[in-house]
C-alpha positions in Angstrom: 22.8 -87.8 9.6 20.2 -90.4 9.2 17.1 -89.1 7.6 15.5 -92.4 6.4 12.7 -92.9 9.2 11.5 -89.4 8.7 8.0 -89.0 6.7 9.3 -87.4 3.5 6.3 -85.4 1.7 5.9 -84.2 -1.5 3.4 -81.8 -2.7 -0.1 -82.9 -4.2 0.4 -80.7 -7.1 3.4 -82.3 -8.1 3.9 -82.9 -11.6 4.8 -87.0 -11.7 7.1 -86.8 -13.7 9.9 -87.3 -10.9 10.9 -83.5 -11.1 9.8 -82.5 -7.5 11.5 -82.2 -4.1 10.6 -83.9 -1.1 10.5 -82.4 2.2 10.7 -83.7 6.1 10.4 -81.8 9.5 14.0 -82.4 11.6 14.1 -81.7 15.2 16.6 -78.8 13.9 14.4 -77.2 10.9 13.4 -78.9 7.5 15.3 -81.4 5.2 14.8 -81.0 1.3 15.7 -83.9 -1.0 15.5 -84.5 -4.9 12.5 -86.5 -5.6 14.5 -88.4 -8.5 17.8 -88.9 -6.9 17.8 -89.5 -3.2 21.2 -91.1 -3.8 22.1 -86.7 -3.3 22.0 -85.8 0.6 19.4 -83.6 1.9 19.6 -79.7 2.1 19.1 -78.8 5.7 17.3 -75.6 6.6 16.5 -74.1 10.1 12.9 -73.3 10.8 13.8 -69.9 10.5 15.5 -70.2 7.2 12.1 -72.3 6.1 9.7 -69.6 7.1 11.6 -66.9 5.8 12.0 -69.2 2.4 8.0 -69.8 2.9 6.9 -66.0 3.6 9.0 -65.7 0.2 7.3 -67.7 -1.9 3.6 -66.3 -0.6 4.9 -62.6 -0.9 5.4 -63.5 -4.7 9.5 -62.8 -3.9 10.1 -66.1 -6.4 7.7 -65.1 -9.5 8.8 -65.0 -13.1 
């Protein structure tokens, strides 16, 4: 699957120093890519998968 003409995004809060992810809305959910080695193929995640992964992250699910 072509991803190439898709606007990739990476967070504002990124670090710089090339340690980030990049993401991209598909018509089928979200793409996630390494920031430093887009040679690697995307992850592909459904929007449900996304918003479930999202709700996570807010609900503090992910916190050390």
């Amino acid at each position: 699957m072509d991803l190439s003409h898709l606007p990739w995004k990476k967070s504002t809060r990124s670090s710089g120093n090339g340690a980030c992810v990049e993401v991209a809305i598909t018509g089928e959910g979200v793409a996630v890519r390494d920031t430093k080695d887009r040679t690697k193929g995307p992850h592909i995640y459904t929007h449900a998968e996304w918003d479930a992964f999202i709700k996570g992250v807010k609900d503090g699910e992910f916190d050390l």
